[in-house]
C-alpha positions in Angstrom: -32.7 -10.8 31.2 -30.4 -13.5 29.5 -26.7 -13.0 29.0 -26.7 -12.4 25.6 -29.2 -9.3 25.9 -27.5 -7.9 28.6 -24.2 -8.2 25.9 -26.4 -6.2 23.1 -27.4 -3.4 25.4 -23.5 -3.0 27.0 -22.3 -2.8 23.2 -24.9 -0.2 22.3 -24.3 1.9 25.4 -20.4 1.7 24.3 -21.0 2.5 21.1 -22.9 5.9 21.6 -20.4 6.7 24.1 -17.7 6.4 21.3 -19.5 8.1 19.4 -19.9 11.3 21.5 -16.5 11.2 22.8 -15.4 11.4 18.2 -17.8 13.5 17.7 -17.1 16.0 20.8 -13.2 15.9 20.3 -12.4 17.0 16.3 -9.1 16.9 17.2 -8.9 13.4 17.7 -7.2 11.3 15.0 -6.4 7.8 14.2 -9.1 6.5 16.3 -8.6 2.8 15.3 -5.3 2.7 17.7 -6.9 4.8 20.6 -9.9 2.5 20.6 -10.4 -1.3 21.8 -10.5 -3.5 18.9 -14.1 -5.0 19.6 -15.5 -1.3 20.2 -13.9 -0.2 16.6 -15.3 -3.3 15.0 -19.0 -1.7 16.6 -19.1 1.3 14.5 -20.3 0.5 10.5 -18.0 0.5 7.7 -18.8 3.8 6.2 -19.1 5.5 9.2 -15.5 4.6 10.4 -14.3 5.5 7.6 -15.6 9.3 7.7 -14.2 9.8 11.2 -10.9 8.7 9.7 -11.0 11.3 6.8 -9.1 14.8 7.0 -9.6 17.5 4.2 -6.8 18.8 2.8 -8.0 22.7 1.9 -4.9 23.1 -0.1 -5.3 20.2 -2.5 -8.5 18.8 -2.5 -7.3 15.3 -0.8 -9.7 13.5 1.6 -6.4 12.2 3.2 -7.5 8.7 5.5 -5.5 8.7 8.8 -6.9 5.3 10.0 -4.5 2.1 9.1 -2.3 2.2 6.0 -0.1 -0.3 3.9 3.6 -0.1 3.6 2.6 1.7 0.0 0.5 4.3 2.3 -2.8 3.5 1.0 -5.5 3.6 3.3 -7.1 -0.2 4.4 -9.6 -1.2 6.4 -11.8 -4.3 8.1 -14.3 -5.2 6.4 -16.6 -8.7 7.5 -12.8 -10.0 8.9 -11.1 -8.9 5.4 -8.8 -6.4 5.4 -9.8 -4.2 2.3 -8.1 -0.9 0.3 -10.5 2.3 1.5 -10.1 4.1 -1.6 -11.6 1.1 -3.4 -14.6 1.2 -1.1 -15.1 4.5 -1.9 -15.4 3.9 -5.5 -17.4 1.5 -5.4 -19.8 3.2 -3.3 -20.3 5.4 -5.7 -19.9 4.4 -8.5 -20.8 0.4 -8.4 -18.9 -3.3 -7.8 -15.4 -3.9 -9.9 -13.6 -7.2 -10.5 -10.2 -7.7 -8.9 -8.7 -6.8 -12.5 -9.3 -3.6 -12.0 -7.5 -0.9 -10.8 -8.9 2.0 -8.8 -5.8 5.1 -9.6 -4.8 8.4 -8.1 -5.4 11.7 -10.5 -3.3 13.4 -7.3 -0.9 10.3 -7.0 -1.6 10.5 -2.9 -2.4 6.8 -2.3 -4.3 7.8 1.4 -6.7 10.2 -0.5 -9.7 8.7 -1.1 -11.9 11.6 -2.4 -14.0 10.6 -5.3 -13.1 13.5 -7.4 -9.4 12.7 -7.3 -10.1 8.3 -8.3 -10.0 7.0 -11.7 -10.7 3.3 -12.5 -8.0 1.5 -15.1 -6.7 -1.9 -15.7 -3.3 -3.7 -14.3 -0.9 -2.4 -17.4 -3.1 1.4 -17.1 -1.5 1.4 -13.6 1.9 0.7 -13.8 2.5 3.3 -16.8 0.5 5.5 -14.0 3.2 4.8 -11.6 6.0 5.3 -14.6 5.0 8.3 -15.4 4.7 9.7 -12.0 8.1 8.2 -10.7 6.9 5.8 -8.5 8.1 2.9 -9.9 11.2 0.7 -8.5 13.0 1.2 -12.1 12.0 3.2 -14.8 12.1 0.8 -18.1 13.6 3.3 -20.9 17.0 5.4 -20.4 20.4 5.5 -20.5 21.8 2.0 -18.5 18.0 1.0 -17.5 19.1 3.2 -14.4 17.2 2.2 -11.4 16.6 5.2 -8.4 15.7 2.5 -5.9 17.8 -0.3 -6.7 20.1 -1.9 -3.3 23.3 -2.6 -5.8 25.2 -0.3 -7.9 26.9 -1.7 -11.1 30.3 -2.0 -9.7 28.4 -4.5 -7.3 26.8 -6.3 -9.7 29.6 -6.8 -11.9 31.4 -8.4 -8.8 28.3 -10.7 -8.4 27.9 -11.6 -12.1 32.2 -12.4 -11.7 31.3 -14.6 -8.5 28.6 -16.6 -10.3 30.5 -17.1 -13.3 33.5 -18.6 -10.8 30.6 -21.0 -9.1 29.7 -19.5 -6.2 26.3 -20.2 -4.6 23.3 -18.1 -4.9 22.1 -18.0 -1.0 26.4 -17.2 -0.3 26.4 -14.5 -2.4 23.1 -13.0 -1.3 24.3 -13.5 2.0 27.4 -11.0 1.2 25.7 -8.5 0.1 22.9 -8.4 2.5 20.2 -9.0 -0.5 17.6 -11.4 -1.5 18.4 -14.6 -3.1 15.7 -13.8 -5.8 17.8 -10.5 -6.5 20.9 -12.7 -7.5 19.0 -15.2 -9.1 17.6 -12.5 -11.3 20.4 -11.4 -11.9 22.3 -15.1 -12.7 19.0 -15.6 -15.2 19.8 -12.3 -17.0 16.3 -11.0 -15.9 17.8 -7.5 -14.5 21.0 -5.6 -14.9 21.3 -7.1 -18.0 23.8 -4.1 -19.2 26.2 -5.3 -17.0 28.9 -7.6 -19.0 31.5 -9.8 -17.9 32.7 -11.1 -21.0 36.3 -11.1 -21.8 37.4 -12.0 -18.1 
């Protein structure tokens, strides 16, 4: 028996085992950190992502538990590429979509991945999505453009708008107030926080 068979049969014997010891424990979560990478990477697509799905009873949401973006939405391998889950669901069922398009949340819970609960929409459907539900870094109407998750209040940014006007570099000033130097050169260019004025100094 050559090496390479002897490999195949030691990854099929590992796989069922996996599998019984998932299917035997439904309490078990998260099995892509309790598991080797190289046995995860054994068990098909679809299938790793069912034994990462929880129902939720109350609202309908297949909530994935496996690995999850900094925006909480579910992503997994797929053929060495890391890809969104709840867009593999979708197309599952209901066929291939270009990168243009935008698979959206009726529940706004980015892990759920229940088919019931996806829509499909475009780039500008899914930011007013995002508007409207409050999950946006600034909303774009109201009083002052006020922005809920924004790392500078005005009185800040008048001080900064002050400092540029005086001739101060970008990268100091972003240094001072422990920000990006994007953020000030946004602000130097008039791109954001445009209400704030320093004319008449």
């Amino acid at each position: 028996m050559g090496k390479f068979t002897r490999l195949r049969i030691r990854d099929i014997e590992v796989l069922d085992l996996v599998k019984n010891i998932i299917y035997n424990h439904p309490i078990l979560t998260d099995i892509e950190n309790i598991m080797k990478p190289w046995e995860y990477r054994l068990i098909p697509l679809w299938e790793r992502i069912t034994l990462n799905t929880v129902i939720d009873d109350v609202t309908g949401c297949h909530n994935y538990i496996g690995n999850r973006d900094s925006g909480g939405y579910g992503q997994t391998r797929d053929g060495g590429k890391k890809r969104l889950v709840h867009r593999i669901v979708w197309m599952k069922n209901n066929g291939e979509i270009t990168n243009k398009e935008h698979v959206l949340h009726h529940c706004d819970n980015p892990s759920c991945i229940n088919i019931d609960h996806l829509f499909i929409g475009d780039n500008a459907m899914n930011v007013a999505d995002k508007v409207e539900k409050g999950r946006c870094g600034y909303r774009p109407t109201g009083a002052l453009h006020k922005r809920p998750m924004a790392k500078l209040t005005d009185k800040q940014v008048y001080e900064i708008k002050v400092l540029l006007s005086r001739g101060y570099r970008q990268c100091d000033i972003a240094k001072d107030f422990k920000v990006s130097r994007n953020i000030i050169c946004d602000i130097s260019k008039g791109n954001t926080w445009n209400h704030i004025s320093i004319q008449g100094l």
